[in-house]
MIDOSE-1310 file (N, C-alpha, C; in nm, 2 decimals, decimal comma, always signed):
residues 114
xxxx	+6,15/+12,78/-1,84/+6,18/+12,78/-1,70/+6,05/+12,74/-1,62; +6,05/+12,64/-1,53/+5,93/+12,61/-1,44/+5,93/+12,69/-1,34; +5,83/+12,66/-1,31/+5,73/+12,72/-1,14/+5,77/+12,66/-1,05; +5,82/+12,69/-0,97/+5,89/+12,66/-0,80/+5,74/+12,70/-0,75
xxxx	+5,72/+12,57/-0,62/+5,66/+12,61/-0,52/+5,72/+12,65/-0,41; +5,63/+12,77/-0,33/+5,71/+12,80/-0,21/+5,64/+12,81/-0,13; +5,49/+12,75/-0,09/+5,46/+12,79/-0,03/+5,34/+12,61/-0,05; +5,27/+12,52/+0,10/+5,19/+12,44/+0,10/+5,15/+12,48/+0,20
xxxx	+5,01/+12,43/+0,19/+4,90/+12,46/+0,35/+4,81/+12,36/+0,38; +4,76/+12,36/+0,46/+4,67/+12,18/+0,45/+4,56/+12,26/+0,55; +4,39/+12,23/+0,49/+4,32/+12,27/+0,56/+4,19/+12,15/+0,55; +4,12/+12,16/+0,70/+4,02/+12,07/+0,67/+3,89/+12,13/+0,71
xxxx	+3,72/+12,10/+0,63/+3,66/+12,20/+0,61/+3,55/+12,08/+0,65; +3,43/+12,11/+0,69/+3,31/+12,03/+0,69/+3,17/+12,09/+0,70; +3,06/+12,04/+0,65/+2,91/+12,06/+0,66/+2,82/+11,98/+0,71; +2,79/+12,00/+0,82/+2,75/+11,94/+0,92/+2,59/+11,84/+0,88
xxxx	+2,54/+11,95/+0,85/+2,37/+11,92/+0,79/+2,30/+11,92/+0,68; +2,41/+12,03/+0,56/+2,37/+12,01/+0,41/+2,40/+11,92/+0,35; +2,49/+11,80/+0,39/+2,58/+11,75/+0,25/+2,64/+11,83/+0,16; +2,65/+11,97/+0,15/+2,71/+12,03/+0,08/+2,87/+11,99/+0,00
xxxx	+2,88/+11,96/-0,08/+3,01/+11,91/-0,06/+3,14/+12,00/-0,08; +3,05/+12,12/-0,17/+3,14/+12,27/-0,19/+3,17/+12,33/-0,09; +3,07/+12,37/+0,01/+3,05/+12,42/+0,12/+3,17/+12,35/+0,22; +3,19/+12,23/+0,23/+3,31/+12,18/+0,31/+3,44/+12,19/+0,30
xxxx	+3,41/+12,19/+0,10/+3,53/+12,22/+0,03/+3,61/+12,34/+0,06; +3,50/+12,49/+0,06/+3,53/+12,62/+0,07/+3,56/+12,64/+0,20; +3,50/+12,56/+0,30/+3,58/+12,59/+0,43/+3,72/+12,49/+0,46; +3,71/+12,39/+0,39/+3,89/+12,32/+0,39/+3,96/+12,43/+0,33
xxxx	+4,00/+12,47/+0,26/+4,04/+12,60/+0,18/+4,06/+12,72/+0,24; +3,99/+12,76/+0,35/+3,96/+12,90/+0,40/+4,05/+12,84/+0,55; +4,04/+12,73/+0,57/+4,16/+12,65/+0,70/+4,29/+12,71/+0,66; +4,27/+12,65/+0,57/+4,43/+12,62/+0,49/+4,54/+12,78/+0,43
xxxx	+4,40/+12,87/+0,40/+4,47/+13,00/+0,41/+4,47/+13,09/+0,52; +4,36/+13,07/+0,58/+4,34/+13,11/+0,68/+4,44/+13,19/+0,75; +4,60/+13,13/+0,83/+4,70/+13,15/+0,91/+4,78/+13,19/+0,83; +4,79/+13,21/+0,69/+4,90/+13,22/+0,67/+4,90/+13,40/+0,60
xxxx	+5,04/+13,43/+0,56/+5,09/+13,55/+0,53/+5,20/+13,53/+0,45; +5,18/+13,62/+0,35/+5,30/+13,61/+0,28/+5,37/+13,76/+0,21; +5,47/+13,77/+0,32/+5,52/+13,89/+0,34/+5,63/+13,93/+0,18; +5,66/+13,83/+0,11/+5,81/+13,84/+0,03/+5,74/+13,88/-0,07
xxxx	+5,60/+13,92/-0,13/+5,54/+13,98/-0,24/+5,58/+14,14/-0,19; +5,56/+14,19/-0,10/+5,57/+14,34/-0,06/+5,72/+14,35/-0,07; +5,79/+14,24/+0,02/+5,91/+14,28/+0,05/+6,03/+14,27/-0,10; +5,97/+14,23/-0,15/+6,04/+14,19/-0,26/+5,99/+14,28/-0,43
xxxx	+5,86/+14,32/-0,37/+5,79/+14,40/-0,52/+5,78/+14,30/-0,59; +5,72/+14,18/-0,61/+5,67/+14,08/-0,67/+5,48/+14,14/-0,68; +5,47/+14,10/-0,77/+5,32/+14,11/-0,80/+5,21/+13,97/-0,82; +5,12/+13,98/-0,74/+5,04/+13,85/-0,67/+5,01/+13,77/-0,81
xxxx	+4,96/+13,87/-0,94/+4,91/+13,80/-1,05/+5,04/+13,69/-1,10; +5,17/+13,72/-1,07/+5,27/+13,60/-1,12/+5,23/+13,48/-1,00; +5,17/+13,47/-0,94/+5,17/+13,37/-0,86/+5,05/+13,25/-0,92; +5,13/+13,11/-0,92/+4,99/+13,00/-0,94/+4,94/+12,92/-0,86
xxxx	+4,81/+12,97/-0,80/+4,75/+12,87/-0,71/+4,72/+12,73/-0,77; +4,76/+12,64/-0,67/+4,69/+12,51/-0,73/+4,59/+12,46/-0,61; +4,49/+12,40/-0,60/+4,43/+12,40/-0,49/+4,36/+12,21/-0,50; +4,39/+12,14/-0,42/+4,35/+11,99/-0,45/+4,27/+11,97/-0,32
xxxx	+4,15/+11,92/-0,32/+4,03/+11,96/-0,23/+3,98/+11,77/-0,24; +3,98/+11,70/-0,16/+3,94/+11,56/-0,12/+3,78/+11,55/-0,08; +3,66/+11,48/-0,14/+3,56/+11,48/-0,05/+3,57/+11,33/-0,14; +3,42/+11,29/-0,07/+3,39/+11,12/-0,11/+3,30/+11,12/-0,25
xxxx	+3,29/+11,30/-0,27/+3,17/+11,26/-0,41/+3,23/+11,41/-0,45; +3,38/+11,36/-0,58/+3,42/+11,46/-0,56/+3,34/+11,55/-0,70; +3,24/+11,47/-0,79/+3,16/+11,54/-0,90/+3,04/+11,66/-0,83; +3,06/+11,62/-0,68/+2,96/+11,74/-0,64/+3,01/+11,89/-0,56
xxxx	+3,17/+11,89/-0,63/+3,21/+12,00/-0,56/+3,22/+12,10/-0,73; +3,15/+12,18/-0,69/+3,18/+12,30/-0,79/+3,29/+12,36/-0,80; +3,41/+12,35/-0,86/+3,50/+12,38/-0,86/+3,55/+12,51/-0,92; +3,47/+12,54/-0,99/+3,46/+12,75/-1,05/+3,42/+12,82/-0,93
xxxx	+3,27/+12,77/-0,83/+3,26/+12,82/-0,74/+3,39/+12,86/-0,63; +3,47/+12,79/-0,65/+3,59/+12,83/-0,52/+3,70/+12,83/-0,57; +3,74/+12,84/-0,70/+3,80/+12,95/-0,77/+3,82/+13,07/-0,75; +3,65/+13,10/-0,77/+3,64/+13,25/-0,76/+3,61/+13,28/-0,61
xxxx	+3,69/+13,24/-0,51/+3,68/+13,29/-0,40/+3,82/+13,28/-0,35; +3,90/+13,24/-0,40/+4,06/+13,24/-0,37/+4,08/+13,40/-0,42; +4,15/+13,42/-0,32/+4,19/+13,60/-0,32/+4,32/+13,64/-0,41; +4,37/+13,53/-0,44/+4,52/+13,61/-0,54/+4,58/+13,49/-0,58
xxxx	+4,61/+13,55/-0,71/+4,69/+13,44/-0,81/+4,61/+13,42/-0,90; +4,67/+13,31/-0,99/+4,60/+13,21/-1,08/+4,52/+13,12/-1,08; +4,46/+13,08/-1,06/+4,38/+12,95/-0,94/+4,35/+12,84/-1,02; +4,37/+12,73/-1,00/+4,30/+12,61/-1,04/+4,22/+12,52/-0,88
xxxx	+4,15/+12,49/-0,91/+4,08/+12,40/-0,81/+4,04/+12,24/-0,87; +4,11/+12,14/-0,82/+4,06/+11,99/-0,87/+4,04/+11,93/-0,74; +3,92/+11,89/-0,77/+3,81/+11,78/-0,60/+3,86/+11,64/-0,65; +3,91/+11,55/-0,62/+3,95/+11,44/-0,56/+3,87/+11,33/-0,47
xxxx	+3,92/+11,20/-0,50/+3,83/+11,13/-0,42/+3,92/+11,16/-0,27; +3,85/+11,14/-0,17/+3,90/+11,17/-0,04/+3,80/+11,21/+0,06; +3,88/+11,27/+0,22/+3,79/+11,33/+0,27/+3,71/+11,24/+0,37; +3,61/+11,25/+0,43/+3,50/+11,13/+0,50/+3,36/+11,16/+0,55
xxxx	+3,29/+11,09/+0,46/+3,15/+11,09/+0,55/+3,10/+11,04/+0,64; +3,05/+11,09/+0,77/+3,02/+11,01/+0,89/+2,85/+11,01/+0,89; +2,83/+10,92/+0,92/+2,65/+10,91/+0,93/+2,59/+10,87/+1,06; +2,52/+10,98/+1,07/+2,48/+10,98/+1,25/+2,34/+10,89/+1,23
xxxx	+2,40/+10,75/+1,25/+2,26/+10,62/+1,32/+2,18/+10,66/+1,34; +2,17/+10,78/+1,48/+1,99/+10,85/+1,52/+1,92/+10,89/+1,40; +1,96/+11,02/+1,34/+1,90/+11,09/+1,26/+1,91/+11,05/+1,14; +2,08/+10,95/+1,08/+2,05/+10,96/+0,93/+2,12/+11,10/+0,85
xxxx	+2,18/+11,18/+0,93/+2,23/+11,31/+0,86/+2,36/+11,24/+0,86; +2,42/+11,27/+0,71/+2,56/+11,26/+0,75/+2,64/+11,37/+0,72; +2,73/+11,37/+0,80/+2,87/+11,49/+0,82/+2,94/+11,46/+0,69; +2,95/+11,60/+0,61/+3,08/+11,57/+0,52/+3,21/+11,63/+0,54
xxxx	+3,32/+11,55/+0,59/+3,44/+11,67/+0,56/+3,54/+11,60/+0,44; +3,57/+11,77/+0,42/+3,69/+11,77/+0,34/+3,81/+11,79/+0,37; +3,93/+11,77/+0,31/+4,07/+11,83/+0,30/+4,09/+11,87/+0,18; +4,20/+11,99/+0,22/+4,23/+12,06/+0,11/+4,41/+12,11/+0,09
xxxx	+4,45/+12,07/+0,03/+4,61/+12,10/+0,01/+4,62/+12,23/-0,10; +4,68/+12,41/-0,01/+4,70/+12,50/-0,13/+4,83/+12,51/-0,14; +4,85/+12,51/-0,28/+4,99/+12,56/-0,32/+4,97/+12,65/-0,41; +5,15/+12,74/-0,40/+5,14/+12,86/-0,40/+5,32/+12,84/-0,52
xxxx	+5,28/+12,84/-0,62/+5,43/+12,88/-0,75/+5,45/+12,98/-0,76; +5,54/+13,00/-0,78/+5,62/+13,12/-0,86/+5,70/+13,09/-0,99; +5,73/+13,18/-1,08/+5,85/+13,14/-1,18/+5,93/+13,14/-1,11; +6,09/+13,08/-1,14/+6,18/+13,09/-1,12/+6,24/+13,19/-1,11
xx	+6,28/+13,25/-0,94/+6,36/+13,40/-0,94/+6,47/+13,38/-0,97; +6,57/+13,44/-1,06/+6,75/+13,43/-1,08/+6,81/+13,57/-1,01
């Protein structure tokens, strides 16, 4: 039996002055859970560990996002995190700093309830 998704979020995350690209990543991610709540684990006596995060995170240089790093910062479930090409760098002419943002799409499986 497969995993039903029940749950998508879309969040978008940026670092203004590091290039960081994780750093944008982990704040696309923290958008994206940010608002939300999910009441039908209590209501229902479900337990968070059956749940699988999938987490797909967009920047322009996606070999520079650490992806175990923001793993281990997702609060419940199973987590996978995969960086993607996406996302946009803007480059400020004066200075030469460029802006990285990211996007980030979470989803949230469950097994199949009968």
């Amino acid at each position: 039996m497969g995993d039903q998704r029940f749950i998508i979020e879309m969040g978008m995350g940026n670092d203004q002055y590091g290039q960081d690209y994780t750093k944008a990543a982990a704040r696309a991610i923290e958008d994206a859970i940010r608002h939300s709540s999910i009441p039908m684990f209590d209501a229902l006596g479900l337990d968070h560990a059956e749940m699988r995060v999938q987490v797909t995170v967009g920047v322009q240089e996606p070999d520079k996002v650490d992806c175990d790093a923001l793993v281990a910062k997702l609060p419940r479930g199973q987590a996978t995190v995969t960086a993607v090409h996406g996302g946009l760098n803007v480059t400020n002419p004066d200075s030469g700093n460029t802006l990285v943002i990211a996007s980030a799409a979470v989803e949230a499986f469950l097994p199949k309830q009968g």
